[in-house]
C-alpha positions in Angstrom: 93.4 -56.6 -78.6 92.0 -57.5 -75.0 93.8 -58.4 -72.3 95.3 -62.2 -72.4 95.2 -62.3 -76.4 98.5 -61.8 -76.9 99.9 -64.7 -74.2 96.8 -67.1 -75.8 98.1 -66.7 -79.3 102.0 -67.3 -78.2 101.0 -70.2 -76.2 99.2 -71.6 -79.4 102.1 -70.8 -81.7 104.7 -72.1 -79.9 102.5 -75.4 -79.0 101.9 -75.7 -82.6 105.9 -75.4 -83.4 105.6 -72.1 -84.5 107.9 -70.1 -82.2 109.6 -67.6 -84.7 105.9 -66.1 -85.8 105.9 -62.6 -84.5 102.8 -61.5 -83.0 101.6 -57.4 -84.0 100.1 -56.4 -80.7 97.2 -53.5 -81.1 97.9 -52.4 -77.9 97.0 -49.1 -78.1 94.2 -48.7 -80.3 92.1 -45.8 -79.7 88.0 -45.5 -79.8 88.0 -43.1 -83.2 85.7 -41.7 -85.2 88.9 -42.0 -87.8 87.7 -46.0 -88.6 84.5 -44.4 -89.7 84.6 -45.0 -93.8 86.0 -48.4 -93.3 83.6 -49.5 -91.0 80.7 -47.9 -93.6 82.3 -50.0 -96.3 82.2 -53.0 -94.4 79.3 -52.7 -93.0 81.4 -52.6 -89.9 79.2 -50.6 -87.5 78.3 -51.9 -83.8 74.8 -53.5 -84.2 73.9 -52.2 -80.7 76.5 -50.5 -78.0 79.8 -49.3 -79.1 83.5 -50.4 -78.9 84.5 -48.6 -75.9 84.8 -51.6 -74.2 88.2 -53.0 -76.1 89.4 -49.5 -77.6 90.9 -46.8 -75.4 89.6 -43.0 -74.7 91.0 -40.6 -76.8 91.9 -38.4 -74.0 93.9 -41.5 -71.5 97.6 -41.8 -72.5 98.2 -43.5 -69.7 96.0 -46.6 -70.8 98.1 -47.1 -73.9 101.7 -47.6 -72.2 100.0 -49.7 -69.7 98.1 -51.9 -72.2 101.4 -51.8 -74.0 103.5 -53.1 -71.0 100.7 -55.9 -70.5 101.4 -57.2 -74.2 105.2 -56.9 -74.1 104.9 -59.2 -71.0 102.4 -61.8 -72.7 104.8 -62.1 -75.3 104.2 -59.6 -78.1 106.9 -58.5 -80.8 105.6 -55.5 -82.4 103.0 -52.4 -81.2 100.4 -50.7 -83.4 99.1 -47.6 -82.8 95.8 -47.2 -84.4 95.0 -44.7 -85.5 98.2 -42.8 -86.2 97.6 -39.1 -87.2 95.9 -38.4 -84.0 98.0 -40.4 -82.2 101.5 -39.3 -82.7 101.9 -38.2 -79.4 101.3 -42.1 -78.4 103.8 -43.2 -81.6 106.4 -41.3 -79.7 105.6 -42.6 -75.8 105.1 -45.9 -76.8 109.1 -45.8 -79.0 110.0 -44.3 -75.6 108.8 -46.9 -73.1 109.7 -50.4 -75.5 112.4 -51.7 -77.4 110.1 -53.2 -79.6 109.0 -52.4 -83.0 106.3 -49.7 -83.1 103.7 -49.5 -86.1 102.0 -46.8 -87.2 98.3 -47.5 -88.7 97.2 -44.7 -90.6 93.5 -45.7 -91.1 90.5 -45.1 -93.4 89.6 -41.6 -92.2 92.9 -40.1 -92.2 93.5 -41.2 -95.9 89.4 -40.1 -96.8 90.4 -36.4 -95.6 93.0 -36.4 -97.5 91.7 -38.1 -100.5 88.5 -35.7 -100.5 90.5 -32.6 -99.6 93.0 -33.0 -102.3 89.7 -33.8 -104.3 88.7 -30.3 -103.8 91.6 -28.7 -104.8 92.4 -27.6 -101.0 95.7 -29.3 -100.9 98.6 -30.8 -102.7 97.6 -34.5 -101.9 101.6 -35.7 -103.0 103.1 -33.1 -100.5 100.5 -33.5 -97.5 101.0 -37.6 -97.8 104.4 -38.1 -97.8 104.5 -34.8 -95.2 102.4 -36.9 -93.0 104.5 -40.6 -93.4 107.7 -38.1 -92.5 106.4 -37.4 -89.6 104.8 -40.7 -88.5 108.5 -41.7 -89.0 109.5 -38.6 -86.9 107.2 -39.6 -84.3 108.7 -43.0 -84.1 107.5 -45.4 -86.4 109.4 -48.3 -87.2 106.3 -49.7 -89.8 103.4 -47.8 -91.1 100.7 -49.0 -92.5 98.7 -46.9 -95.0 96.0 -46.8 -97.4 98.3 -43.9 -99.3 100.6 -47.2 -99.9 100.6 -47.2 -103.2 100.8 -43.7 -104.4 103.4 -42.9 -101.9 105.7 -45.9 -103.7 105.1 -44.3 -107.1 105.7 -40.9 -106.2 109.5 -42.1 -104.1 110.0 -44.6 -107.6 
């Protein structure tokens, strides 16, 4: 999200009578190579520059509670941190500096690694996911959203 998205979409919501739709800020949503096979099967690639404009260094923690503080204020009910395995560190500032809900989205590259290491034999994909929703939920995730979604429903039942 940029700056002023969040108040722009309440204002429209409420105007339009819709004043109990919560709005899922991506506050802190990191420049990551992570986004890389969703992007290839989207055909999602920059056509010239990059993303660094809108998306956060890797490195600047900082950035993410401020952006965070600027949504909260413009009216935002829940944070996503994007990506998440990376990004725990942030999962767990961000649950310390809001009262809000905080999501965890565990994007395309995280699940690929897994997906193609477990492919390999390398790892015990069953054991590594759900290892790695514990600790999103550890970290302070009060959502998560994951491409592992499905398998990790069947292997809870």
């Amino acid at each position: 999200m940029m700056d002023g998205f969040v108040q722009a979409i309440r204002s429209g919501l409420d105007e339009a009578g819709f004043q109990d739709i919560p709005i899922l800020s991506y506050a802190a949503k990191y420049a990551s190579s992570y986004y890389g096979p969703f992007r290839d099967a989207a055909d999602g690639a920059p056509q010239f520059g990059d993303r660094a404009t809108y998306q956060m260094d890797p490195g600047n923690s900082r950035e993410a509670l401020k952006e965070v503080a600027l949504d909260v204020a413009e009216g935002a009910d829940m944070i996503m941190v994007k990506p998440a395995l990376a990004y725990m560190d942030i999962i767990w500032q961000v649950k310390q500096a809001t009262n809000l809900p905080v999501a965890a989205y565990n994007v395309s590259g995280e699940y690929a690694m897994v997906k193609a290491a477990a492919g390999n034999g390398w790892l015990n994909e069953e054991r590594v996911v759900m290892e790695t929703l514990t600790s999103f939920k550890r970290a302070g995730a009060d959502l998560i959203l994951t491409y592992h979604a499905k398998d990790a429903v069947r292997w809870l039942k």
